[in-house]
C-alpha positions as CSV (number, residue, x, y, z in Angstrom):
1,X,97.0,77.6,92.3
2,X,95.5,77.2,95.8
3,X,96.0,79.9,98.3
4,X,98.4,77.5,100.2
5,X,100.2,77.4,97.4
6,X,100.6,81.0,96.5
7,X,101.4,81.8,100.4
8,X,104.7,79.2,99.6
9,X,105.5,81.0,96.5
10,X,105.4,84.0,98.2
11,X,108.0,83.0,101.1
12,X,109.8,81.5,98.4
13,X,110.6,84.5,96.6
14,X,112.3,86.3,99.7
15,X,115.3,83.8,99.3
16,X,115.9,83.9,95.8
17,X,119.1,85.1,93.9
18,X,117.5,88.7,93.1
19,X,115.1,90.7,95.8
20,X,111.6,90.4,95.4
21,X,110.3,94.0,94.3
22,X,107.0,94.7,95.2
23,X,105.7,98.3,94.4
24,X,102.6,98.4,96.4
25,X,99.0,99.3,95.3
26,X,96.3,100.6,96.6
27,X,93.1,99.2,94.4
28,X,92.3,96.6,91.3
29,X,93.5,99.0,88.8
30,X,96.8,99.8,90.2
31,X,97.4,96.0,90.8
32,X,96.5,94.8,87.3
33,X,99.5,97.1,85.7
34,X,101.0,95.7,88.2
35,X,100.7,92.1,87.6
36,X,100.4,92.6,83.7
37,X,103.9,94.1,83.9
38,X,105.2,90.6,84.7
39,X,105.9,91.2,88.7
40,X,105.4,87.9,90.9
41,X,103.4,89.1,93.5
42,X,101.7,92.1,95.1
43,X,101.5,93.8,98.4
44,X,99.2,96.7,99.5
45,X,100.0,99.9,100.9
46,X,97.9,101.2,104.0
47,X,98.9,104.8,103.6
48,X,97.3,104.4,99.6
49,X,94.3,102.9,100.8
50,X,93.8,105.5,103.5
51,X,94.5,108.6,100.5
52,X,91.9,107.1,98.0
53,X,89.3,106.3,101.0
54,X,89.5,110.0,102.0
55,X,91.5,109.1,105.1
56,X,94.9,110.4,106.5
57,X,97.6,108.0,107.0
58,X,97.7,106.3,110.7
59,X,95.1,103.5,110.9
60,X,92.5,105.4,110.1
61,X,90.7,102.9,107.8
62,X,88.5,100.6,109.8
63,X,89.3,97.0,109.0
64,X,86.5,96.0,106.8
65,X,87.6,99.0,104.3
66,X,90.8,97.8,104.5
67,X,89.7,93.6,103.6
68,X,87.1,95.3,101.0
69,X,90.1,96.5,99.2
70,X,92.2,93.7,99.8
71,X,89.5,91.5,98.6
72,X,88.8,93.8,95.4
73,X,92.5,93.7,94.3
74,X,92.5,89.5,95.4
75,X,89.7,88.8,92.7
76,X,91.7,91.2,90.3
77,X,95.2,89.1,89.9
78,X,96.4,85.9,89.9
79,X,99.6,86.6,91.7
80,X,100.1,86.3,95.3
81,X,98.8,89.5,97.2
82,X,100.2,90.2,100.4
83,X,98.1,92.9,102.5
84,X,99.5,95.6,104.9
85,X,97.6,96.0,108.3
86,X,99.5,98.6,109.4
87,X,99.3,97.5,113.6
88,X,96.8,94.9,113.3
89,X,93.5,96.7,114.1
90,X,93.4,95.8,118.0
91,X,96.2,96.3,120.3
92,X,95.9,92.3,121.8
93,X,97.2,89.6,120.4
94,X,93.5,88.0,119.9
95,X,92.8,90.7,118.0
96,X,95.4,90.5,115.7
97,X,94.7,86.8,115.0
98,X,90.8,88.1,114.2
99,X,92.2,90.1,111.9
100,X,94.8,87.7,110.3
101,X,92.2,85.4,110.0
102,X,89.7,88.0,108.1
103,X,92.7,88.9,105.8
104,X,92.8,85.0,104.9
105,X,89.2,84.8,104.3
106,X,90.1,87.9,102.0
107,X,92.3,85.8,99.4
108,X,95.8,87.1,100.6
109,X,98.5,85.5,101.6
110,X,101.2,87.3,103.5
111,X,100.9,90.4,105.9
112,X,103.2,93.9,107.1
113,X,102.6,94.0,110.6
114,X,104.5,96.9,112.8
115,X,104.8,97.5,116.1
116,X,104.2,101.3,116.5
117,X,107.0,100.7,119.1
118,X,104.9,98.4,121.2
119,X,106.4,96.4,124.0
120,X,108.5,93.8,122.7
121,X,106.8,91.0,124.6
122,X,103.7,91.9,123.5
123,X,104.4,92.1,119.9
124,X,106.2,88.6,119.7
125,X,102.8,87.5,121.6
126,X,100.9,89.5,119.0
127,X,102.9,87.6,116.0
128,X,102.6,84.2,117.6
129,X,98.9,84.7,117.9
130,X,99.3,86.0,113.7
131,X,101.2,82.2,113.2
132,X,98.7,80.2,115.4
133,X,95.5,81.8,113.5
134,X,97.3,81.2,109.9
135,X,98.6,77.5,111.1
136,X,94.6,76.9,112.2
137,X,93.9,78.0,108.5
138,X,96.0,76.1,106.9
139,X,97.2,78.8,105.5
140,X,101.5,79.0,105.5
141,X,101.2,83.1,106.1
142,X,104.1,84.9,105.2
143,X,104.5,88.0,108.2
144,X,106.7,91.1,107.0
145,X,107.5,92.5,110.8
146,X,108.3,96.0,111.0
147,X,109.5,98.0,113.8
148,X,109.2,102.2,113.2
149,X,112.6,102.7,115.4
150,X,113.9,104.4,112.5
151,X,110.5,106.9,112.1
152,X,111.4,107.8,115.2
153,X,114.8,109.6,116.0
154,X,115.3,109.2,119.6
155,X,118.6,108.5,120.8
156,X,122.1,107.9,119.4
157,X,122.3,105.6,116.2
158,X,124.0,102.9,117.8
159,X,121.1,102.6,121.0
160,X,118.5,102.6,117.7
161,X,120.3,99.9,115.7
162,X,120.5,98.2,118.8
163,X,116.9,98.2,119.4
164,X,115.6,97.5,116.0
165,X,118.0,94.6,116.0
166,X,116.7,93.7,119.2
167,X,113.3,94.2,118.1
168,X,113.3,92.2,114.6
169,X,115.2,89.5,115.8
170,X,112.7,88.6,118.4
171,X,110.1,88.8,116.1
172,X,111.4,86.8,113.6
173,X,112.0,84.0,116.6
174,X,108.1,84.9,117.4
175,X,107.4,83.5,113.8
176,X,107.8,86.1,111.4
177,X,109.0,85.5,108.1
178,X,110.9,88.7,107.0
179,X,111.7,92.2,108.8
180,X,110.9,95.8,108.1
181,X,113.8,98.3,109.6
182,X,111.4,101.0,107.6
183,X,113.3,104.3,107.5
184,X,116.4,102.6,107.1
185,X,118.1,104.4,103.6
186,X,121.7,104.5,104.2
187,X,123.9,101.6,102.5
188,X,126.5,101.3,105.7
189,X,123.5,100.9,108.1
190,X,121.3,98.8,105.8
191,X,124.5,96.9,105.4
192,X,125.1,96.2,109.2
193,X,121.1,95.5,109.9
194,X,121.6,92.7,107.3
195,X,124.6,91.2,109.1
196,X,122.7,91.6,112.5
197,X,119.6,90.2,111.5
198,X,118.7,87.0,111.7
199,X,116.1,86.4,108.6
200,X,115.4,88.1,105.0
201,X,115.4,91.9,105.5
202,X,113.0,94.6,103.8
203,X,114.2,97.9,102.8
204,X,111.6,101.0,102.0
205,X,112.8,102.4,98.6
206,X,112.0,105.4,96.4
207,X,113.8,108.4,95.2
208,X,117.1,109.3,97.4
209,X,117.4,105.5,98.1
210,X,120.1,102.9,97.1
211,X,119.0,101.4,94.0
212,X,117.8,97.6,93.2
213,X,120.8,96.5,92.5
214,X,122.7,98.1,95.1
215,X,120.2,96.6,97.7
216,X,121.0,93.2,96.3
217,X,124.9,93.6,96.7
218,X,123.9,94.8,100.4
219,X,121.7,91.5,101.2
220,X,118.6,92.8,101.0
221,X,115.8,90.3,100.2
222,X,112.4,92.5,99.8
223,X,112.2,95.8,98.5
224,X,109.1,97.6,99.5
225,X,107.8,101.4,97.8
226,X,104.7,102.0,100.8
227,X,102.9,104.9,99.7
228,X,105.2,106.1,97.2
229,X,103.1,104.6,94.0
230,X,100.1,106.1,95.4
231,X,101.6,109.7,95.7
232,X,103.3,109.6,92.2
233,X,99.6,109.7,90.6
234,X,98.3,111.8,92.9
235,X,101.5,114.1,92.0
236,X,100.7,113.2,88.3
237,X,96.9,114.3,88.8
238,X,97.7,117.3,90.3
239,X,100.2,118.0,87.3
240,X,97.9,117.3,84.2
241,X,94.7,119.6,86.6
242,X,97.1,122.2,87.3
243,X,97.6,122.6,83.8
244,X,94.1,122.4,82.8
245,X,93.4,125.3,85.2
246,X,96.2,127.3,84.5
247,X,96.1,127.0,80.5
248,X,93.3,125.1,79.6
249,X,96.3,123.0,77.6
250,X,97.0,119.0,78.1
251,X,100.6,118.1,77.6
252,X,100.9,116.9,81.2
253,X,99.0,114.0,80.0
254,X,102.2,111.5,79.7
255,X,102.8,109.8,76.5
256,X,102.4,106.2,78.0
257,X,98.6,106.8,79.2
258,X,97.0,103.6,79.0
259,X,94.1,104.1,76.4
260,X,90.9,103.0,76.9
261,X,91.0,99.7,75.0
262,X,94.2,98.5,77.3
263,X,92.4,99.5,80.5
264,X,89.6,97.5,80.0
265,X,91.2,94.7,78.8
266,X,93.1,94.4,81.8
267,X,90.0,93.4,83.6
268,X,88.4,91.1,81.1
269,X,88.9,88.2,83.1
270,X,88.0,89.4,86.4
271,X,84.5,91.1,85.0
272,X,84.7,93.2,87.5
């Protein structure tokens, strides 16, 4: 399948009769269990790539780490692999398109792009640049917009879902293909952002959120994990060495620990 091909697949899936899952990884290992567990594509999380690079969360990855890893976890699947770049690595539009461009040359197909509360103009101008750099590529790019309104509590609810509605609607007119309320957890509110949006929506799930299947009956298209994969194993690590330390003991280690045999045939075909 050509790159074209899987970016079609890939905006295909956000309007089918079920939401497209997508727990997000953060290298080729994570994304192989991934894949091998039957999912139909893949996206990236920022935050994970920032945690296993010895970064905090925040952009603090320089954009060649970031398309390293992307391109590591690209030559690792066969599934589309969509890659997040948290605000684009530049704060112009040009610079975005560099980068949209460099994540192409990377193998993915699809992008999460927020605003960090940017003017609205200049994010639709930063999207549009996104479209124009894919379109020159050939390349159908599928752009997850998000907009952090919802990290941010600042005013009453109905100014925020005003602005986020504001805010995703415009980029979805920009050229955007799905948007990202992030933050957004309660069914009534998820409910009315569907109604008010005009394109697929993405919901942020995890513990404490509706699940799958309530997201579905809501309208929800794509449902996203960010960094919450990532955090489970590290939570899991810190588990199984906690227990070494404390009793020198290894039930911590969970019964479904892929052996050795598994884990290396899971990159067979890559030879990597």
């Amino acid at each position: 399948m050509t790159q074209a091909e899987k970016a079609e697949q890939f905006r295909a899936l956000h309007r089918g009769p079920v939401p497209l899952v997508l727990p997000n990884v953060w290298d080729a290992a994570s994304a192989r269990v991934v894949e091998e567990l039957g999912f139909p594509a893949i996206a990236t999380t920022s935050a994970g790539f920032a945690f296993s690079l010895g970064y905090p969360d925040g952009q603090h990855v320089s954009r060649d780490e970031m398309l390293a890893a992307v391109g590591r976890i690209v030559a690792s699947v066969q599934i589309p692999v969509s890659a997040d770049i948290e605000a684009g690595y530049g704060d112009t539009p040009e610079a975005v398109a560099d980068t949209i461009r460099a994540v192409l040359a990377a193998g993915a197909i699809g992008v999460n792009l927020e605003d960090a509360m940017a003017d609205v103009h200049l994010q639709e101008e930063r999207i549009g640049a996104a479209r124009d750099a894919a379109s020159a590529a050939g390349i159908p790019l599928v752009l997850n917009a998000r907009t952090d309104v919802y990290l941010r509590p600042a005013g009453d609810e109905k100014a925020r879902f005003d602005d986020a509605v504001r805010r995703l609607n415009a980029y979805l007119a920009a050229g955007a293909d799905c948007a990202f309320p992030i933050g957004a957890r309660d069914p009534g509110l998820i409910s009315a952002l569907v109604g008010a949006i005009q394109g697929p929506v993405n919901v942020l799930a995890g513990p404490g959120a509706p699940s799958i299947g309530e997201l579905q009956s809501l309208g929800v298209a794509r449902v996203s994990f960010g960094s919450g994969l990532t955090r489970a194993a590290m939570g899991l690590t810190r588990r199984i060495a906690g227990e070494l330390l404390r009793s020198g003991t290894y039930n911590s280690f969970p019964e479904d620990t892929i052996p050795s045999p598994e884990a290396n045939r899971l990159f067979e075909k890559t030879g990597r």
